[in-house]
C-alpha positions as CSV (number, residue, x, y, z in Angstrom):
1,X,19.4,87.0,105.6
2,X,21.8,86.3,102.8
3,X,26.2,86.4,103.7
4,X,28.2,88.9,102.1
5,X,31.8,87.3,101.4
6,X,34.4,89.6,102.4
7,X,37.9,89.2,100.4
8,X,41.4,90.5,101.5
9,X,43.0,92.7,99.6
10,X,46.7,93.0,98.4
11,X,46.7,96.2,100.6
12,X,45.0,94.6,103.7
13,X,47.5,91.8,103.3
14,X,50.5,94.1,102.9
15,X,49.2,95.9,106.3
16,X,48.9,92.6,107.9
17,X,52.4,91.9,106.9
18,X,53.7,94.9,109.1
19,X,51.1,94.3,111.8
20,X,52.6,90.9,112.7
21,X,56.6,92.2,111.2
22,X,58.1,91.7,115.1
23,X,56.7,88.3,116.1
24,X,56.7,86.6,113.1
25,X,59.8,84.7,111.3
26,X,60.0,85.5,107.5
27,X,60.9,81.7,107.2
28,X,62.9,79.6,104.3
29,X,61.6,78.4,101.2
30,X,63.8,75.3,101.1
31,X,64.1,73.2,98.4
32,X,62.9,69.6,99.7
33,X,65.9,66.9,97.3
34,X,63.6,63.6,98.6
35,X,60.1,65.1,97.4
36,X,61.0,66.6,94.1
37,X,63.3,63.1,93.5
38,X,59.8,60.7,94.4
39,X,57.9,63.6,92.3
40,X,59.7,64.3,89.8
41,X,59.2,68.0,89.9
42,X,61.3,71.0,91.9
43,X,59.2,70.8,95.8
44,X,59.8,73.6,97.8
45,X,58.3,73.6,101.1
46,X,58.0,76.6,103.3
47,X,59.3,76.0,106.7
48,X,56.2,77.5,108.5
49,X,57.7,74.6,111.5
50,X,60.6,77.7,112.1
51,X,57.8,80.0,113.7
52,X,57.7,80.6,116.9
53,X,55.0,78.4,117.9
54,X,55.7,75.9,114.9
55,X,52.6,76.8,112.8
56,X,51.5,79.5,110.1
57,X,48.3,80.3,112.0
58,X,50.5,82.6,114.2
59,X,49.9,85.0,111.4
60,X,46.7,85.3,111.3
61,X,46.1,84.9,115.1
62,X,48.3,88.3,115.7
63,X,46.9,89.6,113.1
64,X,43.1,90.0,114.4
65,X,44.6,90.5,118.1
66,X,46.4,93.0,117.2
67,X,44.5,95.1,114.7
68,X,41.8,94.7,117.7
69,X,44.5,95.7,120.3
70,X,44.6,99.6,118.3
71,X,41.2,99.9,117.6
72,X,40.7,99.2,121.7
73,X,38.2,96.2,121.0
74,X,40.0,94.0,124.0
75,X,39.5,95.3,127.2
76,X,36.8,92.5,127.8
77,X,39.7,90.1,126.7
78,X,39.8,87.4,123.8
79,X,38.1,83.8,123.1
80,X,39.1,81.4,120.9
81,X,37.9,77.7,120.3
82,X,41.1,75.4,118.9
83,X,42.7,71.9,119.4
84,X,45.8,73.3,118.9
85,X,47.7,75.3,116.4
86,X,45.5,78.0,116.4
87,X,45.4,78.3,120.1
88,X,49.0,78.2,120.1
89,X,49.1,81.2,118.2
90,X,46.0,83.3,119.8
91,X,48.2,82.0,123.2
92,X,51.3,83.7,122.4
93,X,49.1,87.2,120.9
94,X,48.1,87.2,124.4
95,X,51.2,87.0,125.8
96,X,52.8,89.7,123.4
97,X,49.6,92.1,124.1
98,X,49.1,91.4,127.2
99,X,45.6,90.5,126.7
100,X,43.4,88.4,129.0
101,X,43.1,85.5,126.6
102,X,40.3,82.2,127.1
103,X,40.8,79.2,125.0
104,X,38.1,76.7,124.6
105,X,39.7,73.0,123.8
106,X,38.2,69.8,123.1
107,X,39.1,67.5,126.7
108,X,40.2,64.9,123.4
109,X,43.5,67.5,122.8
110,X,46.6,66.0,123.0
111,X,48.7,67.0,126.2
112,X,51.4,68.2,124.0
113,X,48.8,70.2,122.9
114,X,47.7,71.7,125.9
115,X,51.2,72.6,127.3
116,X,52.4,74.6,124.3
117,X,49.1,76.8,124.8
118,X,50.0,77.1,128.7
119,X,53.7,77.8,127.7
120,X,53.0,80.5,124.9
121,X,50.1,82.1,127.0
122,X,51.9,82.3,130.6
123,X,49.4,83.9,133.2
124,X,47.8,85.5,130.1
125,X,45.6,82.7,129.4
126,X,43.2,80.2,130.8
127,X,42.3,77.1,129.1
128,X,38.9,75.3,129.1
129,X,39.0,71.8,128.3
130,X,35.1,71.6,126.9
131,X,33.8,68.8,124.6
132,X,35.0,66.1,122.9
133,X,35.0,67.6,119.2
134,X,36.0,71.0,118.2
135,X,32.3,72.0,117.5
136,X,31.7,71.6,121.0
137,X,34.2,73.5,122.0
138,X,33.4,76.8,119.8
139,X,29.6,76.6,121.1
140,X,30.9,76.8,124.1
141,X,33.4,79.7,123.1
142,X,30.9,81.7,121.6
143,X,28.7,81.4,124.7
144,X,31.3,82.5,126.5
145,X,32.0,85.6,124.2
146,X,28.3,86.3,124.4
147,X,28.1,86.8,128.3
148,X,32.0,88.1,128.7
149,X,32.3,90.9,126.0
150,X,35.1,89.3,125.2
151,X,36.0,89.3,121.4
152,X,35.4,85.9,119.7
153,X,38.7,84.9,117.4
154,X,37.6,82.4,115.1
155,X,40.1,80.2,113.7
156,X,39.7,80.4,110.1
157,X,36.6,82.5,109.0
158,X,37.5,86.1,109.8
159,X,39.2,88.3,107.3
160,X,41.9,89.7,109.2
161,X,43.1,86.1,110.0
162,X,43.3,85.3,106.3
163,X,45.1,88.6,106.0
164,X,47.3,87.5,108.1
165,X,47.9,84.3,107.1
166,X,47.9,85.5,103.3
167,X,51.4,87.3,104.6
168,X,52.8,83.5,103.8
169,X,52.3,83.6,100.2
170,X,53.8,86.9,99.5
171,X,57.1,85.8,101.2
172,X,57.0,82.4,98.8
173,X,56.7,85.3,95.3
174,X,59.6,87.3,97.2
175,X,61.3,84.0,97.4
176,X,60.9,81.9,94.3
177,X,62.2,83.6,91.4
178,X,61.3,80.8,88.9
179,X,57.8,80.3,87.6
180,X,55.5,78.8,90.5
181,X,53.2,76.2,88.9
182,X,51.0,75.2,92.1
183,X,51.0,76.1,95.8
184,X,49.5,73.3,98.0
185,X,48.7,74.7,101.2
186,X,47.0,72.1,104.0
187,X,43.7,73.1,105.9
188,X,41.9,72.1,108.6
């Protein structure tokens, strides 16, 4: 059985722009002075840090919730599998929706961690310390998902989270005016 590869779309990213418009900062492009000095080139960073739960992947995390949300695909609740920003972000969806949320964490996560999900989930969400390694942690997720109904939120690999997450660079072209050699963006 062969994978088809689904792309977003400059529509479906546009949509996910207004599907996340009243939870998510439109955050600075700020011009970093000590980077582009050591570099020798104009660094801009996008302060992503400003978002409510200090990460991007809030984007893409509201995103799928919420485009499941209206089509009524949560009544069994949500799982996720994250060691940490990502369940930060499906934590707070949760909490906005008020969706019964489960997030599988490797027992390795740092308590810093672990209290920003509780925070940003409230009685929303229920954490499940499982595993030492992420890996272990999403088998465990998708088990979970499997016997639950509930609908399995993957971290990275889902179109509607890189929709969502895709919402980032169209703020940077609304926000840099001059020619934009390269974007770096981190992933993990």
């Amino acid at each position: 059985m062969s994978e088809t590869a689904t792309f977003p779309t400059l529509e479906a990213v546009k949509k996910a722009r207004k599907s996340i418009e009243s939870v998510v900062s439109y955050t600075p492009l700020q011009y970093s002075q000590r980077l582009s000095e050591k570099s020798g080139a104009r660094i801009f960073l996008k302060r992503e840090d400003l978002q409510p739960v200090r990460s991007y992947k809030l984007r893409g995390a509201y995103n799928k919730i919420n485009s499941l949300f209206l089509e009524g695909k949560t009544s069994d609740g949500i799982v996720c599998a994250s060691a940490g920003n990502h369940a930060q972000g499906v934590a707070f969806s949760c909490r906005q929706l008020g969706i019964r949320g489960t997030i599988f964490m490797p027992v390795t996560t740092p308590r810093q961690k672990l209290e920003q999900v509780e925070m940003f989930g409230g009685n929303a969400v229920e954490v499940r310390l499982t595993g030492d390694t992420f890996d272990a942690s999403k088998v465990a997720a998708l088990e979970f998902a499997a016997l639950s109904g509930a609908a399995f939120i993957h971290p990275f690999d889902d179109v509607r989270i890189i929709e969502g997450q895709a919402t980032l660079a169209l703020e940077i072209l609304e926000q840099q005016q001059e020619k934009i050699d390269f974007v770096f963006i981190p992933i993990g």
